[in-house]
C-alpha positions as CSV (number, residue, x, y, z in Angstrom):
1,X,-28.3,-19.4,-48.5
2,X,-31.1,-21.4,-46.2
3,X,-29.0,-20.8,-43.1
4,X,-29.2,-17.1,-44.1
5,X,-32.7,-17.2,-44.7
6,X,-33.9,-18.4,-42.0
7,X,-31.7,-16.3,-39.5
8,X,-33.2,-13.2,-41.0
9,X,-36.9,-14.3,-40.6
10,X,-35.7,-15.6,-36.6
11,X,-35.7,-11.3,-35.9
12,X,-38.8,-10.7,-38.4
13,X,-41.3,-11.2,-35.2
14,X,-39.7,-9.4,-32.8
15,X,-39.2,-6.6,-34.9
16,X,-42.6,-6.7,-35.6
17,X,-43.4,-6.8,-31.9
18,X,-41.2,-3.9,-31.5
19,X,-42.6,-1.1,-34.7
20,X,-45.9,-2.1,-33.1
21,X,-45.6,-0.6,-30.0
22,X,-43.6,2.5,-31.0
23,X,-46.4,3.1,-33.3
24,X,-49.2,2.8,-31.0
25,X,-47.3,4.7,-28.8
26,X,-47.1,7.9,-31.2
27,X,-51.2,7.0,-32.0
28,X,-51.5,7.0,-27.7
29,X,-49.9,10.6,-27.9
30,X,-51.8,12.0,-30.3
31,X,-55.2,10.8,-29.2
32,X,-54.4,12.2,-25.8
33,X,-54.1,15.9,-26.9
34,X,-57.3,15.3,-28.0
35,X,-58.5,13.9,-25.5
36,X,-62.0,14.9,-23.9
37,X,-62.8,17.4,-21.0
38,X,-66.0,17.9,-19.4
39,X,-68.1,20.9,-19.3
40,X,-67.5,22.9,-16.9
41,X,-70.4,25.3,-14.5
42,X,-70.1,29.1,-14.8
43,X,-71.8,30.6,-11.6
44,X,-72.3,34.4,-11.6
45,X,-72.1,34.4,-7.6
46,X,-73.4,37.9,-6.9
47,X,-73.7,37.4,-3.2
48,X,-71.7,38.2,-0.2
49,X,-68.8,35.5,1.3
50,X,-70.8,34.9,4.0
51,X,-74.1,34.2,2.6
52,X,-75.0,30.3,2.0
53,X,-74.6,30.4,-1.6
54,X,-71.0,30.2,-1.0
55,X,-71.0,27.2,1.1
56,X,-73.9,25.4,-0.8
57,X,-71.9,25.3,-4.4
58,X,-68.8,24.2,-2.2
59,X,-70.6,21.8,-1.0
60,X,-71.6,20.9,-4.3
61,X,-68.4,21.0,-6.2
62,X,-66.4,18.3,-3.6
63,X,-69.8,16.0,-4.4
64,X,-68.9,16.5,-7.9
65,X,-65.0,16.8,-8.5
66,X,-65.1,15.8,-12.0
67,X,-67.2,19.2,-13.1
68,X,-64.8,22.4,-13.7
69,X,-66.5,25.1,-11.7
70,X,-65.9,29.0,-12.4
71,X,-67.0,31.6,-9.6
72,X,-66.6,35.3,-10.3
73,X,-66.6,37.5,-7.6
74,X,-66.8,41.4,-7.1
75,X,-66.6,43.0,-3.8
76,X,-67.8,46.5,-5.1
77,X,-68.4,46.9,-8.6
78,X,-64.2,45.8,-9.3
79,X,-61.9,45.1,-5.9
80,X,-63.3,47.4,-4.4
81,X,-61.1,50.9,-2.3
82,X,-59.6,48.3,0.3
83,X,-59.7,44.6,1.1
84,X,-62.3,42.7,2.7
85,X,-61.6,39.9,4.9
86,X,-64.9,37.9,4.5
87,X,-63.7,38.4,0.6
88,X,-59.9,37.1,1.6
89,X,-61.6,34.0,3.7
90,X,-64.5,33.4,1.2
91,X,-62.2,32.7,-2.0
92,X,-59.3,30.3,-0.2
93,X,-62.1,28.2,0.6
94,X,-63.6,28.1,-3.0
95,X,-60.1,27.4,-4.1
96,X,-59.4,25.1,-1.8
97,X,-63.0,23.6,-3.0
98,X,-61.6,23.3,-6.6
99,X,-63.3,26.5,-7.7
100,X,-61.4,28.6,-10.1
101,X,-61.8,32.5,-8.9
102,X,-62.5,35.1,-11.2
103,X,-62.4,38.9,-9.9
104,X,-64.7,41.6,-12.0
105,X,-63.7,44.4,-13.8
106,X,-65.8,46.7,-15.5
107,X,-64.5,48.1,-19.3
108,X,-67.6,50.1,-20.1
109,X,-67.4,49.1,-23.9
110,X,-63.4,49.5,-24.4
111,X,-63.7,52.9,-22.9
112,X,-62.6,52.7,-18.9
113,X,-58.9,54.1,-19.0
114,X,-56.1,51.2,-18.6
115,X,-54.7,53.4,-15.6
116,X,-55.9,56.4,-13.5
117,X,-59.2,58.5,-13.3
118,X,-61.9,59.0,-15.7
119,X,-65.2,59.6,-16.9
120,X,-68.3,57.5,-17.7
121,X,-69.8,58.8,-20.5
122,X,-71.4,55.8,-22.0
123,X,-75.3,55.7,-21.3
124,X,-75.1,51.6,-21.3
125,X,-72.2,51.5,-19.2
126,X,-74.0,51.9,-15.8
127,X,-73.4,54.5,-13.5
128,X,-72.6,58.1,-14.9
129,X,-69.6,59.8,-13.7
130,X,-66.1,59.8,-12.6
131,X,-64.2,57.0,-11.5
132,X,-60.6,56.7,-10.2
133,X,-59.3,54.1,-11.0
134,X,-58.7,52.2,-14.8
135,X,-59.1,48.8,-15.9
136,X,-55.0,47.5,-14.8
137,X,-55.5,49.5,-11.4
138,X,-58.7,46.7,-10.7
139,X,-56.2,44.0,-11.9
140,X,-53.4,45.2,-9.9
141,X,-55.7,45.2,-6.6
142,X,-57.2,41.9,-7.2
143,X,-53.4,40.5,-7.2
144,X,-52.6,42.5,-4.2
145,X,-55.1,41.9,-1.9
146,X,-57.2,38.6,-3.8
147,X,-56.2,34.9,-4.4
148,X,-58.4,35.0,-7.6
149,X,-57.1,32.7,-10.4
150,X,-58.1,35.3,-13.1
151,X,-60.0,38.5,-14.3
152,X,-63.7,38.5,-15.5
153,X,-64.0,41.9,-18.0
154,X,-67.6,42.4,-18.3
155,X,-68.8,45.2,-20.8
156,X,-66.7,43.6,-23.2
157,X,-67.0,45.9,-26.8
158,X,-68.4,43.7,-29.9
159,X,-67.7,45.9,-33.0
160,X,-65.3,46.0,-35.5
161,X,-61.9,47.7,-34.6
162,X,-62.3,46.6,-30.7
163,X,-60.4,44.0,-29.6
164,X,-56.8,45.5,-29.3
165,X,-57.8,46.8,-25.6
166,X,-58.9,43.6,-24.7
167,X,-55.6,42.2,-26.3
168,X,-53.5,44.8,-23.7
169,X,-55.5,44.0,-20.7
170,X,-55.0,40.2,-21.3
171,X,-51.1,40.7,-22.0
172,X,-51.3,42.4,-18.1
173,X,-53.5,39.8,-16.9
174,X,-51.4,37.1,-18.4
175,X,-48.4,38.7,-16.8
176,X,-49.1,38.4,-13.9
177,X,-50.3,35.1,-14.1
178,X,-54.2,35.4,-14.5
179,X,-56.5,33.8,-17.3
180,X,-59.0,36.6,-18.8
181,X,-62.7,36.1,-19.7
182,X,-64.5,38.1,-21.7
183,X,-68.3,39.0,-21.9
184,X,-69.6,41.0,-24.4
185,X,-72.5,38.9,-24.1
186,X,-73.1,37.9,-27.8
187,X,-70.6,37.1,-30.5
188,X,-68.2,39.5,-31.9
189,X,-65.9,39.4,-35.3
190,X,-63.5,37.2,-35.5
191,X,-60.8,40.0,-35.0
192,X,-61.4,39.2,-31.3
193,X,-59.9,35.5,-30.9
194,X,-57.3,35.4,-29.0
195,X,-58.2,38.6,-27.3
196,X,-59.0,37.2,-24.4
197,X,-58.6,33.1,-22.8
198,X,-62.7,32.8,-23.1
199,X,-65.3,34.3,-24.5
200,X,-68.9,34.7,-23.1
201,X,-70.7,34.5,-26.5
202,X,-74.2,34.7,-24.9
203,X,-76.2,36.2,-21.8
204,X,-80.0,36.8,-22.4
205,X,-83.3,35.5,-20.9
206,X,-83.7,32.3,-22.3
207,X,-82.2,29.6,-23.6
208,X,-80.0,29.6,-26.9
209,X,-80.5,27.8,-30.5
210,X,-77.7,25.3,-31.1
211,X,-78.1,27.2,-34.6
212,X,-76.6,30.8,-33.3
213,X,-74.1,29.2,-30.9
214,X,-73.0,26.7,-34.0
215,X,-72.2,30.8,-36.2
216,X,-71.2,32.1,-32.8
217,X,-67.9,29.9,-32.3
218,X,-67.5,29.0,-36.1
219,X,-64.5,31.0,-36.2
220,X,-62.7,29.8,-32.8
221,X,-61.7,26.2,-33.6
222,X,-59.9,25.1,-30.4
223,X,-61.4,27.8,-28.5
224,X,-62.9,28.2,-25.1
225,X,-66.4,29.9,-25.3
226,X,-69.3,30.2,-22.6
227,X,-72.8,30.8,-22.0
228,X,-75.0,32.3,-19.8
229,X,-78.9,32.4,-19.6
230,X,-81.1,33.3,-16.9
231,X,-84.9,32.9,-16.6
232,X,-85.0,29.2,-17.9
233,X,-87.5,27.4,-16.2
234,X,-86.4,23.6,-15.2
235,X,-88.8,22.2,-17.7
236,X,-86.2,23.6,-20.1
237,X,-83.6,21.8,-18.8
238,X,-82.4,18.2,-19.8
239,X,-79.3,16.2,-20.3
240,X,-80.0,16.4,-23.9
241,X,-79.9,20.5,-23.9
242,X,-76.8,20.3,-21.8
243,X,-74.8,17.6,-24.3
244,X,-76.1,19.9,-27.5
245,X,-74.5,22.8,-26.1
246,X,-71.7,21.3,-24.7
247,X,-71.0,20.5,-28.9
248,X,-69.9,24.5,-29.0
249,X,-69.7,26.1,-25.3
250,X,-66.9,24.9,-22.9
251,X,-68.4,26.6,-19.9
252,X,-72.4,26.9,-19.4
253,X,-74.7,28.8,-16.6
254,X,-78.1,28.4,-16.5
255,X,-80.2,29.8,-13.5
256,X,-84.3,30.1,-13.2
257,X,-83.8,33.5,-12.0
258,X,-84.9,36.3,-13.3
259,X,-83.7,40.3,-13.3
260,X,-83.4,42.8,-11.9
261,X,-80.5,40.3,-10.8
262,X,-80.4,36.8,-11.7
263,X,-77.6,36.1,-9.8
264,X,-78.1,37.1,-6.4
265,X,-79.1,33.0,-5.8
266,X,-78.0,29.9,-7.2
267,X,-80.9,28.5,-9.4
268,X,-83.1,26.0,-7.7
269,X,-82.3,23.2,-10.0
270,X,-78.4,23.5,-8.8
271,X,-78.1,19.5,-8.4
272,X,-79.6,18.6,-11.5
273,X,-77.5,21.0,-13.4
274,X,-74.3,19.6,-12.1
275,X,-75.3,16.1,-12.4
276,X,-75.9,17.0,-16.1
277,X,-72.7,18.5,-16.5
278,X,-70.6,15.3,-15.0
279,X,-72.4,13.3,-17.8
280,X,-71.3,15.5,-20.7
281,X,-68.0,16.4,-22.4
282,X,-66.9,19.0,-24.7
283,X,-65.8,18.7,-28.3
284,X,-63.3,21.5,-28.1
285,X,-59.6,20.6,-28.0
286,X,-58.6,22.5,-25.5
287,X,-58.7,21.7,-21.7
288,X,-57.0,24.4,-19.9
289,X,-59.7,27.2,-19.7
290,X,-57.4,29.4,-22.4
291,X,-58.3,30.6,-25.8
292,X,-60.4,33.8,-28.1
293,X,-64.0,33.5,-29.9
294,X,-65.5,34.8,-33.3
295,X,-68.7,34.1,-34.7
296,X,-71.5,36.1,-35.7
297,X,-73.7,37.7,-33.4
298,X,-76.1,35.5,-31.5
299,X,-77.5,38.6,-29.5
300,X,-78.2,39.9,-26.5
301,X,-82.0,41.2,-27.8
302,X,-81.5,44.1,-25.8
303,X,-79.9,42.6,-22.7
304,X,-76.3,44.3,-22.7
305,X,-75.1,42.1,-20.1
306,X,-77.3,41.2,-17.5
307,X,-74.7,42.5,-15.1
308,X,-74.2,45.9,-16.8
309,X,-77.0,47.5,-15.3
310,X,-76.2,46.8,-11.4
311,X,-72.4,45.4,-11.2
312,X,-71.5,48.9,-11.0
313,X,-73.1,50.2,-8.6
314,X,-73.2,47.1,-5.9
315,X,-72.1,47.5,-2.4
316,X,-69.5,46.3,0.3
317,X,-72.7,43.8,1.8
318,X,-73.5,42.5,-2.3
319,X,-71.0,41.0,-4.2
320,X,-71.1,40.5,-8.3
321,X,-69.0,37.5,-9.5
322,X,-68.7,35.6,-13.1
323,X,-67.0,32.8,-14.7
324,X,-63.8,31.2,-14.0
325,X,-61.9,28.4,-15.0
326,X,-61.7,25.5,-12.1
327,X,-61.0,21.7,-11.4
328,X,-60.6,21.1,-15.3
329,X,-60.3,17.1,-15.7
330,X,-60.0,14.6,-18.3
331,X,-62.7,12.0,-18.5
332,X,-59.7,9.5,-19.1
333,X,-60.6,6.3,-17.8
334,X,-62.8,5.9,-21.2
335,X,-59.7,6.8,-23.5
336,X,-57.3,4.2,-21.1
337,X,-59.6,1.0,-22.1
338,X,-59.4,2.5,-25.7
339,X,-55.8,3.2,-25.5
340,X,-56.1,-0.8,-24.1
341,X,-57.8,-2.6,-26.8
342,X,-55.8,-0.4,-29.5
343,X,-53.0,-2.3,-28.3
344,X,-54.1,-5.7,-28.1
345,X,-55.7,-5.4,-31.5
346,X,-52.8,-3.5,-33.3
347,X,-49.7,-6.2,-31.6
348,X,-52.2,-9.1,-32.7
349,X,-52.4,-8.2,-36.1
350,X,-48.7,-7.3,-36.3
351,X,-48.3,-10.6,-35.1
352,X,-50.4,-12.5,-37.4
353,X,-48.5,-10.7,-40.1
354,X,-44.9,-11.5,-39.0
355,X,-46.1,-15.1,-38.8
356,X,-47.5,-15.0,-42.4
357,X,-45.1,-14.1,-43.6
358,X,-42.1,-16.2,-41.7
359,X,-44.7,-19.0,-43.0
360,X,-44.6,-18.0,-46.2
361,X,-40.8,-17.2,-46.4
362,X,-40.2,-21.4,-44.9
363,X,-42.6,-22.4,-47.8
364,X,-40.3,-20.4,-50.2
365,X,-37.3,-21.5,-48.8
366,X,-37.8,-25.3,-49.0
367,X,-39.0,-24.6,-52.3
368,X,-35.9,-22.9,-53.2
């Protein structure tokens, strides 16, 4: 009976040794879906290819390679009737940059047709009149003639009952292998998570309160959300403003430029704003750029969307460009040393244990 004892408590330690590291294993796979991404830096880039905005935030996004960088572009108010080279050139080298590529299209408040010709009737929408092509026809040319990485819908409806024509044009997008963002410019119901990969839950002069960004994405747990403010002086701006909002936006822009058009330049504080960004990580679950919105509203205050009033009717020379979803990476070398210690201090205490209690069975035994 000794002899039998004592065999059994010979495998106690390794078998110990042995559930410890499958268990910290399936803890190590867990904590990794989890795992924290940074911020990334929305840039409405409303300038031509070959103006030095272009160059300047490529320039800043290789210096910075851990910050997730969205450009929109928007040749003429959409695609555009033909393909521009400059256009062509311009995005390969944000791409190749890191920059994720977004291409415009307007909706006009869930009203622009899917496909073929129509008419502007809405007063907020822009220009009035006929247009001839629908919301899928921008899509489709951005995939024939455009390296973008996904569509940027601007005029994006907020009310009740709205959010099945977002739903179709991110099944197309999706389809044909594009992410969609959304920018209604506050928050909408939460019928409208989902609809598209991100939501813009804010554009207005100013910056936000943590308060109406906190109702804004209450009910898109594990969603992508993003912000955009213009006219915020650099005295606004801190690493503490950027890490409070980082709590419930995934994507940020914030420029010191004011309308008519706050994103013909890149704000002056540029550097700053990126070297905020690199310091801060999201809370949000999701990494990849993909996901709806909901909330209550957090306004506009009677901004539509600072792009509503001039995206549509911008030129050839002018381009108008949004958020996209770039360069998103893990801040994992904190998690690795966690993932370290976790192990250490988890097969140490197994250990311990096994060797109680082989102690304790050897006491028994020669007591037996």
């Amino acid at each position: 009976m000794w002899a039998v004892r004592k065999q059994s408590s010979r495998w106690l330690v390794p078998i110990a040794i042995i559930f410890v590291f499958l268990s910290t294993s399936i803890l190590s796979s867990q904590r990794v879906s989890y795992a924290a991404a940074p911020t990334g830096y929305v840039v409405p880039l409303y300038t031509y290819p070959t103006d030095g905005t272009w160059t300047t935030l490529i320039s800043e996004a290789d210096a910075n390679p851990t910050v997730p960088i969205v450009a929109i572009i928007n040749p003429d108010s959409g695609p555009g009737a033909a393909p521009d080279a400059n256009y062509v050139n311009g995005i390969e080298n944000l791409r190749a940059a890191g920059i994720t590529v977004l291409g415009y299209v307007w909706t006009c408040y869930g009203t622009r047709t899917l496909t073929g010709p129509g008419t502007i009737t809405n007063p907020n929408c822009g220009v009035q009149g006929d247009y001839s092509t629908g919301a899928e026809d921008d899509i489709n040319s951005y995939h024939s003639w455009y390296n973008v990485n996904g569509i940027f819908l601007d005029q994006m409806n907020s009310a009740p009952g709205g959010a099945s024509y977002y739903s179709t044009l991110t099944s197309y997008a999706n389809s044909l292998g594009y992410t969609t963002w959304g920018n209604p410019g506050t928050s909408v119901p939460s019928s409208y998570i989902g609809s598209v990969d991100v939501l813009n839950i804010y554009e207005n002069s100013g910056l936000p309160s943590t308060t109406a960004l906190a109702a804004a994405t209450s009910n898109g747990v594990g969603s992508d959300f993003s912000m955009i403010a213009y006219n915020v002086p650099g005295s606004d701006l801190s690493q503490s403003v950027i890490s409070d909002f980082s709590h419930y936006v995934n994507w940020i822009s914030i420029t010191d430029a004011n309308l008519p058009n706050p994103y013909d330049v890149l704000p002056t504080y540029l550097k700053s704003l990126i070297t905020y960004l690199a310091s801060t990580t999201t809370s949000s679950e999701s990494t990849n750029g993909i996901t709806g919105a909901g909330g209550v509203n957090a306004g506009e205050s009677g901004v539509q969307s600072a792009c509503q009033s001039y995206c549509v009717s911008t030129t050839t020379s002018q381009a108008t460009t949004s958020p996209g979803a770039a360069k998103t990476v893990e801040f994992a070398t904190s998690m690795v040393v966690g993932e370290i210690f976790a192990h250490v201090y988890l097969f140490f205490t197994a250990l311990a244990v096994a060797l109680l209690i082989t102690a304790a069975e050897v006491i028994y035994v020669q007591k037996w």
